[in-house]
C-alpha positions in Angstrom: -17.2 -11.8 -21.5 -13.8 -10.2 -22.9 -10.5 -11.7 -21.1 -9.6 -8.7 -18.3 -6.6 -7.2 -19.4 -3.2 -6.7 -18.2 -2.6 -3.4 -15.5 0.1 -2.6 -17.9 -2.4 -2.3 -21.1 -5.1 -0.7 -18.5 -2.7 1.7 -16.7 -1.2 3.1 -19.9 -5.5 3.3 -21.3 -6.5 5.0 -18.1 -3.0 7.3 -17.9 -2.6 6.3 -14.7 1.2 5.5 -15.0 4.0 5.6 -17.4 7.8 4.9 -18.0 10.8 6.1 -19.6 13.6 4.6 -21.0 15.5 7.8 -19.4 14.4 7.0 -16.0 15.2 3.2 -16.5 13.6 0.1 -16.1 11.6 -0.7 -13.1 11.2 2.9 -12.2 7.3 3.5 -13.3 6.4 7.3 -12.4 2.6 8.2 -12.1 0.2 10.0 -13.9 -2.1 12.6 -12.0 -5.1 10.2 -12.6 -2.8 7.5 -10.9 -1.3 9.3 -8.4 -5.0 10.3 -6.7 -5.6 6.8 -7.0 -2.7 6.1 -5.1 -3.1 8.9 -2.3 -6.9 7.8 -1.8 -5.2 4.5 -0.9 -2.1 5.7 1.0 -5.0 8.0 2.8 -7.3 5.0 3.9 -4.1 2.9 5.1 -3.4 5.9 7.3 -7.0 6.2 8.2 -7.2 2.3 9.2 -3.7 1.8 10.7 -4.7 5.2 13.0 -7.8 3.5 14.0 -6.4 0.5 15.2 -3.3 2.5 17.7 -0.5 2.3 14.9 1.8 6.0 15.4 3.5 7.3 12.3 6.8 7.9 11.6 9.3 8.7 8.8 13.0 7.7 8.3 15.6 7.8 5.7 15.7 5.6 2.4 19.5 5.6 3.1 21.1 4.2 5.4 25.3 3.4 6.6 26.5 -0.3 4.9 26.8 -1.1 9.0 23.0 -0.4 9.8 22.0 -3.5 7.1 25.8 -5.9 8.5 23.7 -5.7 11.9 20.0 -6.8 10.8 21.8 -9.3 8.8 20.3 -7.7 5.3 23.7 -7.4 4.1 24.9 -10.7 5.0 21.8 -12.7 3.3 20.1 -10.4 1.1 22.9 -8.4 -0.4 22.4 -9.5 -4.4 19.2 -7.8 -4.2 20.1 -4.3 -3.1 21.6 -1.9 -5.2 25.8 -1.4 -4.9 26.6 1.3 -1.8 27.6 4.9 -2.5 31.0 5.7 -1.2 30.8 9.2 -0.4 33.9 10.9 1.2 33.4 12.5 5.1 34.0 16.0 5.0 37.5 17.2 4.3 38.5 13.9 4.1 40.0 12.5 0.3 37.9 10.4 -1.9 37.8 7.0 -0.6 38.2 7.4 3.1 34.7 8.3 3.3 31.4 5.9 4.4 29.1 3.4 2.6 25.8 4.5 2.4 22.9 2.1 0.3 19.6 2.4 -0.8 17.3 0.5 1.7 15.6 -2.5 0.9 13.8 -3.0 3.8 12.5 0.0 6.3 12.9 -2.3 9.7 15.8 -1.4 10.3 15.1 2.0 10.5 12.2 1.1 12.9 14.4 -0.8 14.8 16.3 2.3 15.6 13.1 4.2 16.0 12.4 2.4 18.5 15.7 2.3 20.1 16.3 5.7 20.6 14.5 6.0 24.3 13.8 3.7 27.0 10.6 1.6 27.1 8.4 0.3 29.5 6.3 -2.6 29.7 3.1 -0.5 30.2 4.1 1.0 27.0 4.0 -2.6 25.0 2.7 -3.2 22.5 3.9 -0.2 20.5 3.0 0.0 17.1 4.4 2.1 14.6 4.0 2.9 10.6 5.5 4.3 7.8 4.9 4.2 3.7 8.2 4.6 2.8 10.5 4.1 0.0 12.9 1.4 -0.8 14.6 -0.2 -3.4 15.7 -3.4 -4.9 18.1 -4.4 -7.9 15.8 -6.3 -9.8 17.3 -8.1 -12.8 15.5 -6.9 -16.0 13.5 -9.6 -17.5 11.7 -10.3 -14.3 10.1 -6.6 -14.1 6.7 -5.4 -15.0 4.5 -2.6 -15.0 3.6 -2.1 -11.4 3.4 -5.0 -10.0 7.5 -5.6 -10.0 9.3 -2.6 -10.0 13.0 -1.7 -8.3 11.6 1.5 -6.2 8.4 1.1 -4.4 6.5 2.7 -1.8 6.0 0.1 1.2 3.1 0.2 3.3 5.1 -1.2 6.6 4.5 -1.4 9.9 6.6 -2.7 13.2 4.6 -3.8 16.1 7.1 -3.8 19.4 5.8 -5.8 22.0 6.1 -8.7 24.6 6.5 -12.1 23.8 2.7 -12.7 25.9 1.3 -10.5 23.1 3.0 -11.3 20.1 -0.1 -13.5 19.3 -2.7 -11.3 20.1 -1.1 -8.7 17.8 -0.3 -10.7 14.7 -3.5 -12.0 14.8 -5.1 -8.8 14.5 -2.5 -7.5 11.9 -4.4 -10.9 10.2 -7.5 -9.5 10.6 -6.8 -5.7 9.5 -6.0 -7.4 6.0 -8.7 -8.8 6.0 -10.7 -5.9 6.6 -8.6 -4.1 4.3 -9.8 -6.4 1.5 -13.1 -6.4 1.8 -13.6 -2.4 1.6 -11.0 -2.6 -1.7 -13.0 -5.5 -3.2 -9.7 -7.9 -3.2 -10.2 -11.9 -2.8 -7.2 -13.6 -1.3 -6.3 -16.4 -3.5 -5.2 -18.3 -0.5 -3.1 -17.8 2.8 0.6 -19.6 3.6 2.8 -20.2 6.1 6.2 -19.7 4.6 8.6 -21.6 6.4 12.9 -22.0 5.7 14.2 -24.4 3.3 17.0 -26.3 2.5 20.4 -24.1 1.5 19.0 -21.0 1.9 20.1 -17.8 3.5 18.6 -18.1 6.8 19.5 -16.7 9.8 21.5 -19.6 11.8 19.4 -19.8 15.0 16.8 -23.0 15.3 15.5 -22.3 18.5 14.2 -18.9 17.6 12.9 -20.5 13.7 10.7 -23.0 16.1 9.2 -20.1 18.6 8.6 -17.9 15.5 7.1 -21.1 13.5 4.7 -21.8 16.5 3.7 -18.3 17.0 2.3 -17.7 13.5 0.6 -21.4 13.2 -0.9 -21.1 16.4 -2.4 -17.5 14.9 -3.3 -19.4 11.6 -5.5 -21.6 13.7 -6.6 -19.2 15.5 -7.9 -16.8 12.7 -10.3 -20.1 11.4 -8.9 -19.2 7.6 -7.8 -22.3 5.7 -4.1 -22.3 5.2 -0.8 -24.3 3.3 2.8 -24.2 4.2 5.1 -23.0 2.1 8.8 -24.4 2.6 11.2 -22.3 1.4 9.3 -19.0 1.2 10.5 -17.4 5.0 11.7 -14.0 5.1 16.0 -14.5 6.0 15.3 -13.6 9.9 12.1 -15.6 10.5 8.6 -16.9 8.9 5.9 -15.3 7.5 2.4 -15.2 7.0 2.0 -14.8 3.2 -0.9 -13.7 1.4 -1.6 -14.8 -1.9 -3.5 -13.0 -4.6 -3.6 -13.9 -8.6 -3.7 -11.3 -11.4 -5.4 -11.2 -14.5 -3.6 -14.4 -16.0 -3.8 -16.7 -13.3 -0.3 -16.0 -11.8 0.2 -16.0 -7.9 2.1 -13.4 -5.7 1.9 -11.9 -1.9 0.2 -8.7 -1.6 0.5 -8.9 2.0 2.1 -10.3 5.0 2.6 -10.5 8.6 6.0 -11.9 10.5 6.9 -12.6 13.8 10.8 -11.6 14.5 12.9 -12.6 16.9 16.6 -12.0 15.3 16.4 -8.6 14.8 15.8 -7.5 18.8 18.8 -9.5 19.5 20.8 -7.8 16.6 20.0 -3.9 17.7 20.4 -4.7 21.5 16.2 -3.6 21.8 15.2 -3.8 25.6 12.4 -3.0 27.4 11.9 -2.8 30.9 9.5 -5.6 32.5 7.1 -4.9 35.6 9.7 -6.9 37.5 12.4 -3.8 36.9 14.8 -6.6 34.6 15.1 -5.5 31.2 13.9 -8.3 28.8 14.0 -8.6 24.5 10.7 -7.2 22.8 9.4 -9.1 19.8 9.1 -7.3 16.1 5.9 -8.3 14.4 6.3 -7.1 10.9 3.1 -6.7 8.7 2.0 -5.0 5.7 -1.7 -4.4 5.0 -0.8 -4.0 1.3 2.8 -4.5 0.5 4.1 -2.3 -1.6 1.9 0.7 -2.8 2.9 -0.2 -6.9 1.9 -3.8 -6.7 -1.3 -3.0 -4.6 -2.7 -0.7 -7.3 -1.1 -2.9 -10.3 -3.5 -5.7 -8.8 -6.3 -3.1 -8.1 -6.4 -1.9 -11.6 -6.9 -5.8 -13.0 -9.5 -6.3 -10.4 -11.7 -3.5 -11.0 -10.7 -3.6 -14.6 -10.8 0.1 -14.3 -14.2 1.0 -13.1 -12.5 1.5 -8.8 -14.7 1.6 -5.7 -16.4 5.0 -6.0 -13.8 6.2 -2.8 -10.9 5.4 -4.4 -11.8 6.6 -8.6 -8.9 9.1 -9.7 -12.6 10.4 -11.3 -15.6 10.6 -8.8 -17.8 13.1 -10.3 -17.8 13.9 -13.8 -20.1 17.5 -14.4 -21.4 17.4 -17.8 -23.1 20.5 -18.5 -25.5 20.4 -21.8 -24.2 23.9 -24.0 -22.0 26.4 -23.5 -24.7 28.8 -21.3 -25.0 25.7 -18.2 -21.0 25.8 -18.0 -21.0 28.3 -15.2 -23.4 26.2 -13.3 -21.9 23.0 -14.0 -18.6 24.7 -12.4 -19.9 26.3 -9.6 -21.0 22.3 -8.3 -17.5 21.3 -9.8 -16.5 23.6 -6.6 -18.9 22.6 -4.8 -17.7 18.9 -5.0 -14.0 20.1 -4.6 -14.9 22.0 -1.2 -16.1 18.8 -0.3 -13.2 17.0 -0.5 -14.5 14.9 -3.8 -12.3 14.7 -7.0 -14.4 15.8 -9.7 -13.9 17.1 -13.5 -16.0 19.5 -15.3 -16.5 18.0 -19.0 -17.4 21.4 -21.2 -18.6 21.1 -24.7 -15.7 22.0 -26.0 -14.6 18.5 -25.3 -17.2 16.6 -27.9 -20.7 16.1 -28.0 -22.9 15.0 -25.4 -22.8 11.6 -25.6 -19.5 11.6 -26.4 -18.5 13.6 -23.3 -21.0 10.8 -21.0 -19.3 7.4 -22.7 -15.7 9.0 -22.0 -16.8 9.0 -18.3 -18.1 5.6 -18.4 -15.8 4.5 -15.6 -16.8 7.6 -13.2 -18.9 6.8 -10.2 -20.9 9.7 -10.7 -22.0 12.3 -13.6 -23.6 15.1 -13.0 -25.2 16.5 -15.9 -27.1 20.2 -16.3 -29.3 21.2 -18.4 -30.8 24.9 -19.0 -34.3 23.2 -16.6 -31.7 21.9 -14.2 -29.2 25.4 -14.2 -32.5 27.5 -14.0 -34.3 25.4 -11.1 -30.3 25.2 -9.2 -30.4 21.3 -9.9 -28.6 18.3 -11.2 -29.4 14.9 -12.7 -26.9 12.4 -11.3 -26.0 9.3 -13.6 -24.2 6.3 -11.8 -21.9 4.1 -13.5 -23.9 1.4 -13.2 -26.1 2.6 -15.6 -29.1 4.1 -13.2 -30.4 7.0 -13.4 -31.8 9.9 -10.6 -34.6 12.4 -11.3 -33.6 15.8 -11.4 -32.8 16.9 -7.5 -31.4 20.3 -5.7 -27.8 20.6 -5.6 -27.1 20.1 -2.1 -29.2 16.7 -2.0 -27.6 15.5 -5.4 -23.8 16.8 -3.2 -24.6 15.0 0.0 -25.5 11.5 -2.2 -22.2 11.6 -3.9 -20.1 12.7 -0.9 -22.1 9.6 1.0 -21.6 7.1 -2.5 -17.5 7.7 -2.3 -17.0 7.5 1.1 -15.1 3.8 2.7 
């Protein structure tokens, strides 16, 4: 069996992404083949996180220097965001203006979200998403491809809730990745609990480390999956559940993770108001089903070494019509397939041969191909990618197995 190759090697085969030395380094821009790839898998995150109570939202990828001194980004985690724009207030001469930066984190912004009207208890736990942008100043040598790039689209979330169901919720942010892995085909090389270190830039608070710290373990247990710690691997404000997949040559990285956060309520002032009338601190329960959108499909593309779960093909019905005189039948199911909400591609003769045409699409779910018998009789023989084969059926039926082969 050949070595799977790199997503770099694949993504450039595939044209599912590219890069240009005018655009810069770290900034990979994708291909249309790519970028259904990556709606089909910004679509199911939606799907899933809309399932499970999440409400989305949208914020800003910039935000005042102040916004990231009070969640203490700026303070521990300035040398990876990029330098802040000085941009004059209006009327006023260059220089006496604000600092806005590039975010490199959206939970700030959530934080706000959140902030911005009162809250209740009966209202806990309130769970809100985003895939947004951000951006980190990655130093050159360490970027690649996808799966390490400086702007990337995060698939975040921020549950808000009481400190008597901060367990309860992590857990089942656990347990969405989990599900979210099985229907992508993704094995988690292992789980950690990432814990502070020595000398690093850690928020300066040890009680809240140890509630945060006993919070995720006690999850850990509770979810039944085998687990390591990892000292010196926390997030600035708190631990983290990390975790850990491997690409194509064996390396480790997180794909995905869940936090529990106490310092960051404290920092915005976030209140809600408790059965008893008091106003008491909400915990922040940070988790992201994927991570970042780039890395996610950088990993996907070495897993499935190109040949994606039929849902989630850039390519899910190739129509392959035999001569020139089936071409208007083999477009009107082309439509057909479009109406349906399918992506599919209409492979003319023009294009090659027939066999030529058929191997190009070796890595499509489904090929419909149409013959003058099948055109005449208003049929189509499906192919499957796995190398089986269907008799000759009516359109509709041969439709209604494709839609029900690429759905999650």
């Amino acid at each position: 069996m050949n070595a799977p190759k790199d997503h770099r090697r694949l993504g450039r085969e595939l044209e599912l992404f590219d890069t240009d030395p005018l655009i810069g380094s770290g900034l990979p821009y994708w291909l249309p083949a790519g970028a259904a790839v990556r709606q089909a898998l910004e679509s199911y995150i939606a799907g899933v996180e809309h399932r499970a109570g999440y409400h989305r939202v949208y914020s800003p990828v910039l935000g005042k220097r102040e916004l990231y001194e009070v969640s203490g980004h700026w303070q521990h985690y300035a040398e990876d965001m990029f330098p802040p724009m000085a941009l004059p207030k209006s009327g006023s001469a260059a220089g006496g203006g604000e600092d806005f930066v590039l975010r490199p984190s959206l939970c700030p912004h959530h934080a706000l979200i959140y902030r911005s009207r009162e809250h209740s208890y009966r209202e806990l736990p309130l769970r809100i998403a985003e895939i947004g942008a951000q951006h980190r100043s990655e130093l050159s040598g360490v970027l690649g491809g996808l799966s390490r790039v400086r702007g990337m689209q995060l698939n975040d979330a921020h549950v808000f809730c009481s400190p008597d169901q901060v367990e309860a919720e992590a857990l089942a942010a656990l347990r969405l990745i989990e599900r979210a892995y099985a229907d992508l085909g993704v094995k988690a090389a292992r789980y950690r609990l990432s814990l502070p270190g020595e000398g690093g830039k850690y928020v300066d608070n040890p009680g809240l480390w140890e509630r945060a710290v006993a919070v995720l373990r006690s999850v850990l247990d509770a979810s039944g999956l085998p687990y390591e710690d990892g000292v010196g691997e926390a997030a600035f404000y708190g631990p983290k559940i990390d975790v850990q997949v491997e690409d194509a040559a064996g390396r480790e990285f997180t794909l995905s993770t869940v936090q529990v956060d106490f310092h960051q309520p404290e920092q915005f002032g976030l209140e809600y108001v408790g059965a008893d009338g008091a106003r008491h601190r909400p915990v922040m329960v940070h988790r992201a089903i994927v991570g970042s959108i780039e890395r996610a499909v950088a990993h996907l593309i070495e897993v499935h070494q190109g040949r994606f779960p039929a849902w989630l093909a850039p390519v899910q019905a190739a129509v392959v019509p035999l001569g020139d005189a089936e071409v208007p039948a083999a477009a009107g199911f082309v439509q057909r397939c479009l109406d349906r909400g399918l992506r599919a591609e209409l492979l003319e003769p023009v294009r090659g041969t027939l066999g030529a045409r058929i191997r190009g699409a070796r890595l499509v779910p489904y090929q419909a191909v149409i013959g003058p018998k099948e055109a005449a009789a208003g049929e189509v023989s499906l192919r499957l990618r796995d190398g089986s084969r269907r008799d000759p059926q009516a359109v509709d039926e041969a439709l209604g197995e494709v839609v029900r082969g690429c759905a999650v």
